[in-house]
mmCIF entry with sequence, helices, sheets and N, C-alpha, C, O atoms, coordinates in Angstrom:
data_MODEL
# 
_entry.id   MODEL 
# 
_entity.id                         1 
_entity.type                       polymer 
_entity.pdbx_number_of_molecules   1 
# 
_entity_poly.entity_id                      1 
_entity_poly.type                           'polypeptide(L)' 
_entity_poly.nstd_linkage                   no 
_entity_poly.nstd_monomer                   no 
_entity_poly.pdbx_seq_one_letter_code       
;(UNK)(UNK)(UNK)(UNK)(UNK)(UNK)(UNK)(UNK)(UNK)(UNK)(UNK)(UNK)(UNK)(UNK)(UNK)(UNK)
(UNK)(UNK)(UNK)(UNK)(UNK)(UNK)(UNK)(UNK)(UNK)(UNK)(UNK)(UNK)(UNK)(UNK)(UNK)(UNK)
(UNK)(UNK)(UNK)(UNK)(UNK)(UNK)(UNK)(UNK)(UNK)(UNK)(UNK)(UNK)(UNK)(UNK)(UNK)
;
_entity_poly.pdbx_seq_one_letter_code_can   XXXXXXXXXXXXXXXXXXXXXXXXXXXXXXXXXXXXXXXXXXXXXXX 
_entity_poly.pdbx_strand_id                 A 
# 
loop_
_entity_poly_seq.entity_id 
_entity_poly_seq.num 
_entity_poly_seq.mon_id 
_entity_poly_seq.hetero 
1 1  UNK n 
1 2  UNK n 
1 3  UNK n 
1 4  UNK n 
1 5  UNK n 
1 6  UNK n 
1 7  UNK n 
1 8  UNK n 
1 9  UNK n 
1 10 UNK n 
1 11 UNK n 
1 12 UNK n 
1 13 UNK n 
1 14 UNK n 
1 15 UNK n 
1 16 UNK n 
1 17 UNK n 
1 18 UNK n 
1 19 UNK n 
1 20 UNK n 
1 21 UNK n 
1 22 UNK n 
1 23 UNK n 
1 24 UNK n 
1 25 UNK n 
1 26 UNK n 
1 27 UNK n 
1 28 UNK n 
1 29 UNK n 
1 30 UNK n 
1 31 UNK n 
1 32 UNK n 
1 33 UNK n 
1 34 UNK n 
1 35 UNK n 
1 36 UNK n 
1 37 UNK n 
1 38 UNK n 
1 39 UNK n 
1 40 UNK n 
1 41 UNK n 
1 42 UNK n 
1 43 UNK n 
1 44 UNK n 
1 45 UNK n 
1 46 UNK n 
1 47 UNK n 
# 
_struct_asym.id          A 
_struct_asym.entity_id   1 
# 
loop_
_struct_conf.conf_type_id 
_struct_conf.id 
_struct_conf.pdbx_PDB_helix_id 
_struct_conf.beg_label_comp_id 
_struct_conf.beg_label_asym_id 
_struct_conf.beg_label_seq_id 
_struct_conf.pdbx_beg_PDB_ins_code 
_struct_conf.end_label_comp_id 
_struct_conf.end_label_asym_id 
_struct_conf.end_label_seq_id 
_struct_conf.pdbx_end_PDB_ins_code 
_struct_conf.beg_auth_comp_id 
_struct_conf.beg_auth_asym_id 
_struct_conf.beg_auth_seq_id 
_struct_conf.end_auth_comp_id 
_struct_conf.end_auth_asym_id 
_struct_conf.end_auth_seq_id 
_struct_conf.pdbx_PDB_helix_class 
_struct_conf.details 
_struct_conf.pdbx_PDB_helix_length 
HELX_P HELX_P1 AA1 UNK A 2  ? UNK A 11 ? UNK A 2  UNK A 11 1 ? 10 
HELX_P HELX_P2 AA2 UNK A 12 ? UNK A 16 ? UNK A 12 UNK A 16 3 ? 5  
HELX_P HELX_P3 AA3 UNK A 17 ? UNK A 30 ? UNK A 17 UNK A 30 1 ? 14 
HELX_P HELX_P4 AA4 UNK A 34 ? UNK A 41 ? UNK A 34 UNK A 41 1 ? 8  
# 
_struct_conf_type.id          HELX_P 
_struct_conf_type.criteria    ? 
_struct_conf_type.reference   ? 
# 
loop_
_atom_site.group_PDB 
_atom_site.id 
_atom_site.type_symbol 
_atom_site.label_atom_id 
_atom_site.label_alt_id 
_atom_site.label_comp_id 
_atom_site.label_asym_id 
_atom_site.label_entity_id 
_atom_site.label_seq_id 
_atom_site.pdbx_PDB_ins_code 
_atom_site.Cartn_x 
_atom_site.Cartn_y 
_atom_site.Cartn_z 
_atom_site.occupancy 
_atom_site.B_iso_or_equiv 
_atom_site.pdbx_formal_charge 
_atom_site.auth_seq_id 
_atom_site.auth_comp_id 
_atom_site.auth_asym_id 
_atom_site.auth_atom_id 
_atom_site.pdbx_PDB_model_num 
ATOM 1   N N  . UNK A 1 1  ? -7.264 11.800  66.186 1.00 0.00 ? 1  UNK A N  1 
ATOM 2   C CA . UNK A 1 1  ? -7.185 10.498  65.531 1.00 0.00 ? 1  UNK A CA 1 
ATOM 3   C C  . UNK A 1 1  ? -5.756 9.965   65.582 1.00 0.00 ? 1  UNK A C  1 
ATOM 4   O O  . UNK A 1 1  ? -5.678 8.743   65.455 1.00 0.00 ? 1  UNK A O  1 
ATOM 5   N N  . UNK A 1 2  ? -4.763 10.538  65.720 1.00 0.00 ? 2  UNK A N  1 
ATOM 6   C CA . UNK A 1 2  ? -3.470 10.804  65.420 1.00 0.00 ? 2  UNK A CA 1 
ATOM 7   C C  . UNK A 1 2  ? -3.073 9.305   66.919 1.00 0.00 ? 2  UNK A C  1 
ATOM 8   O O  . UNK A 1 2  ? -2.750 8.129   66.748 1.00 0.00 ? 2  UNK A O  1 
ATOM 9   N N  . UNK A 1 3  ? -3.251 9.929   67.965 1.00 0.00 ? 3  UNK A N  1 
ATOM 10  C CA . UNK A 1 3  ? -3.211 9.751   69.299 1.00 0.00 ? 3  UNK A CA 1 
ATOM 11  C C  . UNK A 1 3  ? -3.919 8.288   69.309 1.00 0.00 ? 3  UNK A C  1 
ATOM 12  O O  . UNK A 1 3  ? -3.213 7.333   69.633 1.00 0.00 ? 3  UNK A O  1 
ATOM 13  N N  . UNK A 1 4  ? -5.212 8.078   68.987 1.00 0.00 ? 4  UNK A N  1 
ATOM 14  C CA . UNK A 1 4  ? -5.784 6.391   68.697 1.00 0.00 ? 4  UNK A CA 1 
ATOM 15  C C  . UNK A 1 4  ? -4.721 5.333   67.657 1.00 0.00 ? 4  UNK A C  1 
ATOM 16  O O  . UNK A 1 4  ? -4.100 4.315   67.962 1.00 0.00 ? 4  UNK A O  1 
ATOM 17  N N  . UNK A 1 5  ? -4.793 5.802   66.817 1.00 0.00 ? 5  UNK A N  1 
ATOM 18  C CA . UNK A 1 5  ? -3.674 5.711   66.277 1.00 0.00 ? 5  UNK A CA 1 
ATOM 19  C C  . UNK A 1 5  ? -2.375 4.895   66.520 1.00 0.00 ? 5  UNK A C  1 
ATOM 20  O O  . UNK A 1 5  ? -2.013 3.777   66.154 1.00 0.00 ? 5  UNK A O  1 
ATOM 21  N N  . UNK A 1 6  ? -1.861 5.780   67.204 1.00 0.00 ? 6  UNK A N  1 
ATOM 22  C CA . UNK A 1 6  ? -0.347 5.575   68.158 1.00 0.00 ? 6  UNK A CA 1 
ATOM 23  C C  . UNK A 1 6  ? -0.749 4.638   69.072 1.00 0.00 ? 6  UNK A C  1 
ATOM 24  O O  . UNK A 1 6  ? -0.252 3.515   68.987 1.00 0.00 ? 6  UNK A O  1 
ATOM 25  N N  . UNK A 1 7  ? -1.394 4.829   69.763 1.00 0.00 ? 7  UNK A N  1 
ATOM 26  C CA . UNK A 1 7  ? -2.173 4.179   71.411 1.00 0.00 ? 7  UNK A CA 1 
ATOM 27  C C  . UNK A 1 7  ? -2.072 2.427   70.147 1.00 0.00 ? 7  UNK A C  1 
ATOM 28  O O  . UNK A 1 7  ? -1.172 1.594   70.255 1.00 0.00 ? 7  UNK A O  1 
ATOM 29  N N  . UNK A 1 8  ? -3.153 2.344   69.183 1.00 0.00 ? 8  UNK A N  1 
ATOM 30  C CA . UNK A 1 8  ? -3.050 1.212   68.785 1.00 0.00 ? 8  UNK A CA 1 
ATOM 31  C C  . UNK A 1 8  ? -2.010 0.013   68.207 1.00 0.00 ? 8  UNK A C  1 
ATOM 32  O O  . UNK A 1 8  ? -2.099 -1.214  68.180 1.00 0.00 ? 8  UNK A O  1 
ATOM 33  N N  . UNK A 1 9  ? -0.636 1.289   67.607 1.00 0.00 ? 9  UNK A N  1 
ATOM 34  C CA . UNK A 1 9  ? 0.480  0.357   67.179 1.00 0.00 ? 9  UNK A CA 1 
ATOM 35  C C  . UNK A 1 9  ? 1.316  0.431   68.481 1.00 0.00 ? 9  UNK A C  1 
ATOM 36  O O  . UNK A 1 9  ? 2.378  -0.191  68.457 1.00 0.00 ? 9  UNK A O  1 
ATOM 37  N N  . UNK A 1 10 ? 1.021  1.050   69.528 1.00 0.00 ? 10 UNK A N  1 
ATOM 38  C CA . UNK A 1 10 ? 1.496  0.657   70.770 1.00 0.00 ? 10 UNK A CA 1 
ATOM 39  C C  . UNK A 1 10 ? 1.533  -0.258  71.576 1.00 0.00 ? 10 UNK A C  1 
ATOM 40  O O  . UNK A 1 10 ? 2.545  -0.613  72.180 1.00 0.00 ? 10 UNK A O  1 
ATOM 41  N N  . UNK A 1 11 ? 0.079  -0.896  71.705 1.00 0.00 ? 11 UNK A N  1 
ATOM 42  C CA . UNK A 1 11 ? -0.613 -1.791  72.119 1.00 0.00 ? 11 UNK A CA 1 
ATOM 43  C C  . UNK A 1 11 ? -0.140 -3.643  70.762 1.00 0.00 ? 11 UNK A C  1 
ATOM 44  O O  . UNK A 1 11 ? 0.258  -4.782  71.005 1.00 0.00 ? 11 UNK A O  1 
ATOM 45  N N  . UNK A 1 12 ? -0.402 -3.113  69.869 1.00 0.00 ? 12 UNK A N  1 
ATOM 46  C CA . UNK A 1 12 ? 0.033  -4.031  69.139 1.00 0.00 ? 12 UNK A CA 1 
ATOM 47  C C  . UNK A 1 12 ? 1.882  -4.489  69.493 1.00 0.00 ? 12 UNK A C  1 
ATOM 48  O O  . UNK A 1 12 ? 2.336  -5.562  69.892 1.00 0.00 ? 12 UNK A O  1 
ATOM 49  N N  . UNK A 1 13 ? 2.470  -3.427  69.213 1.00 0.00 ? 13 UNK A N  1 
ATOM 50  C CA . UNK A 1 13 ? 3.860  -4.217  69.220 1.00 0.00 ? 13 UNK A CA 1 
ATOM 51  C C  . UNK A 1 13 ? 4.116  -4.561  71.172 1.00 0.00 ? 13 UNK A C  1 
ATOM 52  O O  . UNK A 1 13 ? 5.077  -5.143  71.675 1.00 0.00 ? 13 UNK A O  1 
ATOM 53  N N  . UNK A 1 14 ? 3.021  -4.024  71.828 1.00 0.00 ? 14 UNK A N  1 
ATOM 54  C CA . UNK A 1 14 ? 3.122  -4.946  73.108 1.00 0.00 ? 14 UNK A CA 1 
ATOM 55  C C  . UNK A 1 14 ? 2.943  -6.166  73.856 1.00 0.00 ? 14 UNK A C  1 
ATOM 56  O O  . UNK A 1 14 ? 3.440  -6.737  74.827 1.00 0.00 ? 14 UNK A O  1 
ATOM 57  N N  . UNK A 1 15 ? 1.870  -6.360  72.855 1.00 0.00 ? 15 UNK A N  1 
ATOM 58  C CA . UNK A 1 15 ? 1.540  -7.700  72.586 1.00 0.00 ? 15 UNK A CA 1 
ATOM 59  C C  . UNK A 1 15 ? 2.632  -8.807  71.959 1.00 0.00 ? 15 UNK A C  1 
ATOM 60  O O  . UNK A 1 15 ? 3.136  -9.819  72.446 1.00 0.00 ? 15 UNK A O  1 
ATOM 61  N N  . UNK A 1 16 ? 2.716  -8.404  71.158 1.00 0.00 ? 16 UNK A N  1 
ATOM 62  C CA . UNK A 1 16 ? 3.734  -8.882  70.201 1.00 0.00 ? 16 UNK A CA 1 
ATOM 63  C C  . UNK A 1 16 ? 5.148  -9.429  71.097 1.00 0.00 ? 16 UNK A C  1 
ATOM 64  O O  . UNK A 1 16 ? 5.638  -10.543 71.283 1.00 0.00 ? 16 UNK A O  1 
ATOM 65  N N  . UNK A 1 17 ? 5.431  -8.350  71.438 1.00 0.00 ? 17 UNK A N  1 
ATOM 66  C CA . UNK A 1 17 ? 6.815  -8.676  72.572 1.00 0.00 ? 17 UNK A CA 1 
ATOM 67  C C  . UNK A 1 17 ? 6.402  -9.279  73.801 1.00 0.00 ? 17 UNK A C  1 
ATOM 68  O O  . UNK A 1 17 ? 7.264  -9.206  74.677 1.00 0.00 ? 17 UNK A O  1 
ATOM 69  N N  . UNK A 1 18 ? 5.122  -9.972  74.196 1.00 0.00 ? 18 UNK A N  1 
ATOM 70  C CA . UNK A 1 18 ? 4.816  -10.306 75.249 1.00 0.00 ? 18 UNK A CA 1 
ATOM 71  C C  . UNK A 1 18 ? 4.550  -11.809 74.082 1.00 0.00 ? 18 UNK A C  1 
ATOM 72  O O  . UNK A 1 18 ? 4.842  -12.845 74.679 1.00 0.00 ? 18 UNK A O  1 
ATOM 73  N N  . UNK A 1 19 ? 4.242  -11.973 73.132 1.00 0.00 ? 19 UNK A N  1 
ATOM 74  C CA . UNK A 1 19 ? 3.695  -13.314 72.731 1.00 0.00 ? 19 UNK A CA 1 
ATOM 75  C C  . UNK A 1 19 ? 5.592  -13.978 72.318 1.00 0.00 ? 19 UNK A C  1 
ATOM 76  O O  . UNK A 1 19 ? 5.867  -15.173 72.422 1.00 0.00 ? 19 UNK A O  1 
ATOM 77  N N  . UNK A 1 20 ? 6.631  -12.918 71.878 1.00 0.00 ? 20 UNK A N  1 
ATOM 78  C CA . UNK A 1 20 ? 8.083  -13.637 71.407 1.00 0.00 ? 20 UNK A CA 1 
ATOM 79  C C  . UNK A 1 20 ? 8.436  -13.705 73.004 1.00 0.00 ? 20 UNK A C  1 
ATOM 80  O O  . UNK A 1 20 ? 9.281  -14.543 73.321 1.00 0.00 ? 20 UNK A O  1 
ATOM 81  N N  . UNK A 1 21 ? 7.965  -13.042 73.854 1.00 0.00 ? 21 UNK A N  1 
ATOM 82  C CA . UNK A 1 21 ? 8.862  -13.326 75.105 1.00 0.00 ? 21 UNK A CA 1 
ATOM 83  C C  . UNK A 1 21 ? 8.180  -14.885 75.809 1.00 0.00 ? 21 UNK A C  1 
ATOM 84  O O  . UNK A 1 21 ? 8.808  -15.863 76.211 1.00 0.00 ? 21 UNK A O  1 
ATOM 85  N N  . UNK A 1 22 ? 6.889  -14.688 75.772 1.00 0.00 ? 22 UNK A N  1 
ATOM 86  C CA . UNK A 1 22 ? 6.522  -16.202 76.067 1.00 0.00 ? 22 UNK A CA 1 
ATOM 87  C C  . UNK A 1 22 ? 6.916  -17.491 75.154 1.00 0.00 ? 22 UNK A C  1 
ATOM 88  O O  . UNK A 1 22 ? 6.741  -18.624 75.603 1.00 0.00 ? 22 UNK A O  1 
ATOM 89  N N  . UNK A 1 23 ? 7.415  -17.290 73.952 1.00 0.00 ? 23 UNK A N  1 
ATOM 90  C CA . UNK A 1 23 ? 7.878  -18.367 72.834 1.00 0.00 ? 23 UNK A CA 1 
ATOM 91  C C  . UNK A 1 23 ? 8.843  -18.647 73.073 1.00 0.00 ? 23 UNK A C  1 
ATOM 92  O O  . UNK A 1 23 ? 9.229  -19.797 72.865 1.00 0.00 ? 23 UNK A O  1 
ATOM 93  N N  . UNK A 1 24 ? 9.734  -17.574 73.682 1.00 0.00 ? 24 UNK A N  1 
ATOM 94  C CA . UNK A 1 24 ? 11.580 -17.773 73.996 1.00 0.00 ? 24 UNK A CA 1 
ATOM 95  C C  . UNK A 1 24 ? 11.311 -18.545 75.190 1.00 0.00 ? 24 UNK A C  1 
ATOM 96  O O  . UNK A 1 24 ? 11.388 -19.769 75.074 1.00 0.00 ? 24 UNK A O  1 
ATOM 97  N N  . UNK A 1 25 ? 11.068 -18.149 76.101 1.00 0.00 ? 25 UNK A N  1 
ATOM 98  C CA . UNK A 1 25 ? 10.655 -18.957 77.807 1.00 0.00 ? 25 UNK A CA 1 
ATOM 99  C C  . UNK A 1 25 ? 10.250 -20.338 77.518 1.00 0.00 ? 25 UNK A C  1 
ATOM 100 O O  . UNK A 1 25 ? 10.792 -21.171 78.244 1.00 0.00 ? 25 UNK A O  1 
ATOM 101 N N  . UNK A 1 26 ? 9.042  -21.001 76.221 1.00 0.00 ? 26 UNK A N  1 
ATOM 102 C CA . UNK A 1 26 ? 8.684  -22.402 75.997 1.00 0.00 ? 26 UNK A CA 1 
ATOM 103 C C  . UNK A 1 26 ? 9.752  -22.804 75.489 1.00 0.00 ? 26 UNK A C  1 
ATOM 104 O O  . UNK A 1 26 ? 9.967  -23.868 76.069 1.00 0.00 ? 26 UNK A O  1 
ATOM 105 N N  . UNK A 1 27 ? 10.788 -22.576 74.568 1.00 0.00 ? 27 UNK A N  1 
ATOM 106 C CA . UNK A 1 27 ? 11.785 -23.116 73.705 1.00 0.00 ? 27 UNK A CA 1 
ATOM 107 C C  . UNK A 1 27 ? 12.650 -23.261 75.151 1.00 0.00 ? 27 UNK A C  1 
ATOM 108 O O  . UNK A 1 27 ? 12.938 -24.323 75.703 1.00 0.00 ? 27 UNK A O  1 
ATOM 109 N N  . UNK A 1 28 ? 12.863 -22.386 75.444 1.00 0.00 ? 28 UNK A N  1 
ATOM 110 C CA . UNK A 1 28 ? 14.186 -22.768 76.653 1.00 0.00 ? 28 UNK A CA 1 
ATOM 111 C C  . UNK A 1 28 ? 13.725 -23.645 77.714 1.00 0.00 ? 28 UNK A C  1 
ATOM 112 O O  . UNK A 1 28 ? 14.295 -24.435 78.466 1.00 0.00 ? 28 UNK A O  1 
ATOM 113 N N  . UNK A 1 29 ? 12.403 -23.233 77.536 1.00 0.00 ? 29 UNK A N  1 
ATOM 114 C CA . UNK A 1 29 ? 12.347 -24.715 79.225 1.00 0.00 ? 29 UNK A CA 1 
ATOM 115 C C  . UNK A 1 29 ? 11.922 -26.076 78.567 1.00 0.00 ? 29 UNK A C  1 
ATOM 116 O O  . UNK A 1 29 ? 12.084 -27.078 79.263 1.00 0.00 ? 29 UNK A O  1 
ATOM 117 N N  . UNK A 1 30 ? 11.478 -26.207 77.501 1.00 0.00 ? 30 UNK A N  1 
ATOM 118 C CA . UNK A 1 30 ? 11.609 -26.949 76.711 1.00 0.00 ? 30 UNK A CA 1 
ATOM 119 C C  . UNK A 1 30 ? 12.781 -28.333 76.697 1.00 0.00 ? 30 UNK A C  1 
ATOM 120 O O  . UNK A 1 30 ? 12.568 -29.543 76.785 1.00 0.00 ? 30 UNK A O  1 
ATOM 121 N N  . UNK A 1 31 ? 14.066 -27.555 76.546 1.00 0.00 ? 31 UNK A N  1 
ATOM 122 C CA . UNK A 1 31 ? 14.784 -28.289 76.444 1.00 0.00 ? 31 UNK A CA 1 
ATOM 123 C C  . UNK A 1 31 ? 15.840 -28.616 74.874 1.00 0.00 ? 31 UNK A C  1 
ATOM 124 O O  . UNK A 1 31 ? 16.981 -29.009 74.632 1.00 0.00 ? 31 UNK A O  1 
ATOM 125 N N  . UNK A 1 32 ? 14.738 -28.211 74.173 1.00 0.00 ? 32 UNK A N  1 
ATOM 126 C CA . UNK A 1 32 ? 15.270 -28.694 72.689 1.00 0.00 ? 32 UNK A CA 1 
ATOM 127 C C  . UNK A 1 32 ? 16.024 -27.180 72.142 1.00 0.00 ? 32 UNK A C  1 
ATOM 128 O O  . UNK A 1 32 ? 16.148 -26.105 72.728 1.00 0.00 ? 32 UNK A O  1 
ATOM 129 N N  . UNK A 1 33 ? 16.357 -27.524 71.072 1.00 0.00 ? 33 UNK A N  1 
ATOM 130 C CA . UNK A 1 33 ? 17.206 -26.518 70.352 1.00 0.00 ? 33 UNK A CA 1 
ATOM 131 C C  . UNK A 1 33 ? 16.519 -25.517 69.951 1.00 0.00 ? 33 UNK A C  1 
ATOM 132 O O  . UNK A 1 33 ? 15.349 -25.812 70.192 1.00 0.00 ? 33 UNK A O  1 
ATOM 133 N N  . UNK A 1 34 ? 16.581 -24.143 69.311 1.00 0.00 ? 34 UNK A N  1 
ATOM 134 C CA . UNK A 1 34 ? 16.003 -23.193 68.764 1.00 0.00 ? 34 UNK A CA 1 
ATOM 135 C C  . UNK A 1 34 ? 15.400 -23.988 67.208 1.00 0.00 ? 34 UNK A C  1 
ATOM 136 O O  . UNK A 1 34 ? 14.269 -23.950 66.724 1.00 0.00 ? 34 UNK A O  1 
ATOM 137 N N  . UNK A 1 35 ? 16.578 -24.640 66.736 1.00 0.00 ? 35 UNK A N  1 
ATOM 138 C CA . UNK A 1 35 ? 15.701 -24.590 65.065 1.00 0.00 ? 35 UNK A CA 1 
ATOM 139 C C  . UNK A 1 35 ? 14.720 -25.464 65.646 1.00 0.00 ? 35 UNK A C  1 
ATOM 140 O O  . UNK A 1 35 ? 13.580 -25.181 65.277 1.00 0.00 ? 35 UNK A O  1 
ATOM 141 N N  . UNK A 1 36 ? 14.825 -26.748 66.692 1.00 0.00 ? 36 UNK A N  1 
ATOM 142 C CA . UNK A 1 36 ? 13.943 -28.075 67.097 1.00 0.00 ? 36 UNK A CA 1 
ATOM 143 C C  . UNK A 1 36 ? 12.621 -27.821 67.183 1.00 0.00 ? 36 UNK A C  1 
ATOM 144 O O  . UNK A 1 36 ? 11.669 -28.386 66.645 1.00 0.00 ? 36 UNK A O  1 
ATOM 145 N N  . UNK A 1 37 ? 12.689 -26.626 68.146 1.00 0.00 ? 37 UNK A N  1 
ATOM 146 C CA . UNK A 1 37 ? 11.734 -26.425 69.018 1.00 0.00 ? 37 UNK A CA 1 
ATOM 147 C C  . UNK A 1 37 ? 10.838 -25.386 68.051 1.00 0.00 ? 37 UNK A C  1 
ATOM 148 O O  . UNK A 1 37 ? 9.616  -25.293 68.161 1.00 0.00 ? 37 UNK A O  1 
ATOM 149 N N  . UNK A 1 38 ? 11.607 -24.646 67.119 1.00 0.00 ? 38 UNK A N  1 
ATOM 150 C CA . UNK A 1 38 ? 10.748 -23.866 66.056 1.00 0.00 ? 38 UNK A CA 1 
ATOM 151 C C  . UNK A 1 38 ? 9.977  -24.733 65.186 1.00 0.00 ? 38 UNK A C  1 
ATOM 152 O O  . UNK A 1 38 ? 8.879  -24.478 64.691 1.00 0.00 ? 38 UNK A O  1 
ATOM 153 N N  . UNK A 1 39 ? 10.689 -25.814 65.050 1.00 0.00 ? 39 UNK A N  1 
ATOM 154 C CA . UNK A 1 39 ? 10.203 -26.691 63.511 1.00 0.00 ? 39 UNK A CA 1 
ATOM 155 C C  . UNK A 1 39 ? 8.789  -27.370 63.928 1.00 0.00 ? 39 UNK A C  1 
ATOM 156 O O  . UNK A 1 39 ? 7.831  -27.673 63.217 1.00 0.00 ? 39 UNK A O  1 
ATOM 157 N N  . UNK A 1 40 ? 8.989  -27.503 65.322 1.00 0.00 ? 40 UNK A N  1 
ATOM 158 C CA . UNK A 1 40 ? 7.696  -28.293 66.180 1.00 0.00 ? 40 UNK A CA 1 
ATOM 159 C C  . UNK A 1 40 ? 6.687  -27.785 65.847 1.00 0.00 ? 40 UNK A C  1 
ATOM 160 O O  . UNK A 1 40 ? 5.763  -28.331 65.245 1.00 0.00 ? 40 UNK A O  1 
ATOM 161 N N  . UNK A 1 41 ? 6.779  -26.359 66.307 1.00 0.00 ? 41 UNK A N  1 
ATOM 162 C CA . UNK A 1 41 ? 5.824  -25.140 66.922 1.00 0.00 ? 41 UNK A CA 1 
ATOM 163 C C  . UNK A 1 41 ? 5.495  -24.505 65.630 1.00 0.00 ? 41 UNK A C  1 
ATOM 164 O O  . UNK A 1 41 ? 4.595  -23.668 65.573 1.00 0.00 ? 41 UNK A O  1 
ATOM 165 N N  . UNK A 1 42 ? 6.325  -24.933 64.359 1.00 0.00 ? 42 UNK A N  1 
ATOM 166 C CA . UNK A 1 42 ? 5.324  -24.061 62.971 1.00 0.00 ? 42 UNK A CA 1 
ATOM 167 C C  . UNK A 1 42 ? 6.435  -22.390 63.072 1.00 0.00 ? 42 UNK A C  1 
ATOM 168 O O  . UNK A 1 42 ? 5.996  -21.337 62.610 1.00 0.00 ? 42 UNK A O  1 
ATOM 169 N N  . UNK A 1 43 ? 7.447  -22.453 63.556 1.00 0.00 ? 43 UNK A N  1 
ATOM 170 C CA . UNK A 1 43 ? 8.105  -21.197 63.588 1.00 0.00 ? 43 UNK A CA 1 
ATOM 171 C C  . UNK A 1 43 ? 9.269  -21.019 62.567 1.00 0.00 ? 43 UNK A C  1 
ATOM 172 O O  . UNK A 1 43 ? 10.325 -21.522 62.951 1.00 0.00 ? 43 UNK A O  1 
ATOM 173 N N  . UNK A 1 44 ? 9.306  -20.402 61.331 1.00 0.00 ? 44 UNK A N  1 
ATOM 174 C CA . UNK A 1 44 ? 10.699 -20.165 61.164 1.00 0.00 ? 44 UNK A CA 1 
ATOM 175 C C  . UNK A 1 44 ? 11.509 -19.555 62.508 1.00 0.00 ? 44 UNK A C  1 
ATOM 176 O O  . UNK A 1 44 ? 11.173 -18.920 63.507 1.00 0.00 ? 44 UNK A O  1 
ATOM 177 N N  . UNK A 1 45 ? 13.110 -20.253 61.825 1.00 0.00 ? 45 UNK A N  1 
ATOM 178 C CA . UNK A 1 45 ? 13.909 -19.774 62.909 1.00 0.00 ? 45 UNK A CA 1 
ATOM 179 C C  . UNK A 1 45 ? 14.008 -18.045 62.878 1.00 0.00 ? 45 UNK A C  1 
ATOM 180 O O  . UNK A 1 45 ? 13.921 -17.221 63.788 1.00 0.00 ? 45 UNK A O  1 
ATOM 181 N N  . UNK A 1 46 ? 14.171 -17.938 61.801 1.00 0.00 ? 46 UNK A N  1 
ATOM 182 C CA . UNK A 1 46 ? 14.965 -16.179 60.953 1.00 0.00 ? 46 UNK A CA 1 
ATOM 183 C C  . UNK A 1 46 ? 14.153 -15.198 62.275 1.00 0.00 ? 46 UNK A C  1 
ATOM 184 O O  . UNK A 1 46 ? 14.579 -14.131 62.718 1.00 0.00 ? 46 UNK A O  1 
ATOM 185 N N  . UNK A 1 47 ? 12.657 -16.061 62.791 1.00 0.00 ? 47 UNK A N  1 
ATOM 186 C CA . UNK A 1 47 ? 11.229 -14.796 63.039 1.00 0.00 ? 47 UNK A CA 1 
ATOM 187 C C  . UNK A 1 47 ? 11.743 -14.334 64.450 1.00 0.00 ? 47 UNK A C  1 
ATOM 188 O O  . UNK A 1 47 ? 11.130 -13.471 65.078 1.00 0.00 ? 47 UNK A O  1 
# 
């Protein structure tokens, strides 16, 4: 169980870094600023 487990918060924080890496890539090609482009999109900046 241990091993499902792991496998699952693995999979989760991979996702995760694949959904902030696609958010950074829209903000920058974007054009607008970090807070701009957060305030649009429903993002605190801090996240």
């Amino acid at each position: 169980m241990q091993s499902n487990t792991t496998s699952i918060i693995t999979i989760k924080q991979e996702v995760r870094l694949q959904e902030w890496t696609a958010q950074i890539e829209a903000q920058q090609a974007s054009g607008l600023t970090i807070r701009k482009w957060c305030k649009e999109n429903g993002i605190k900046p801090n996240t």
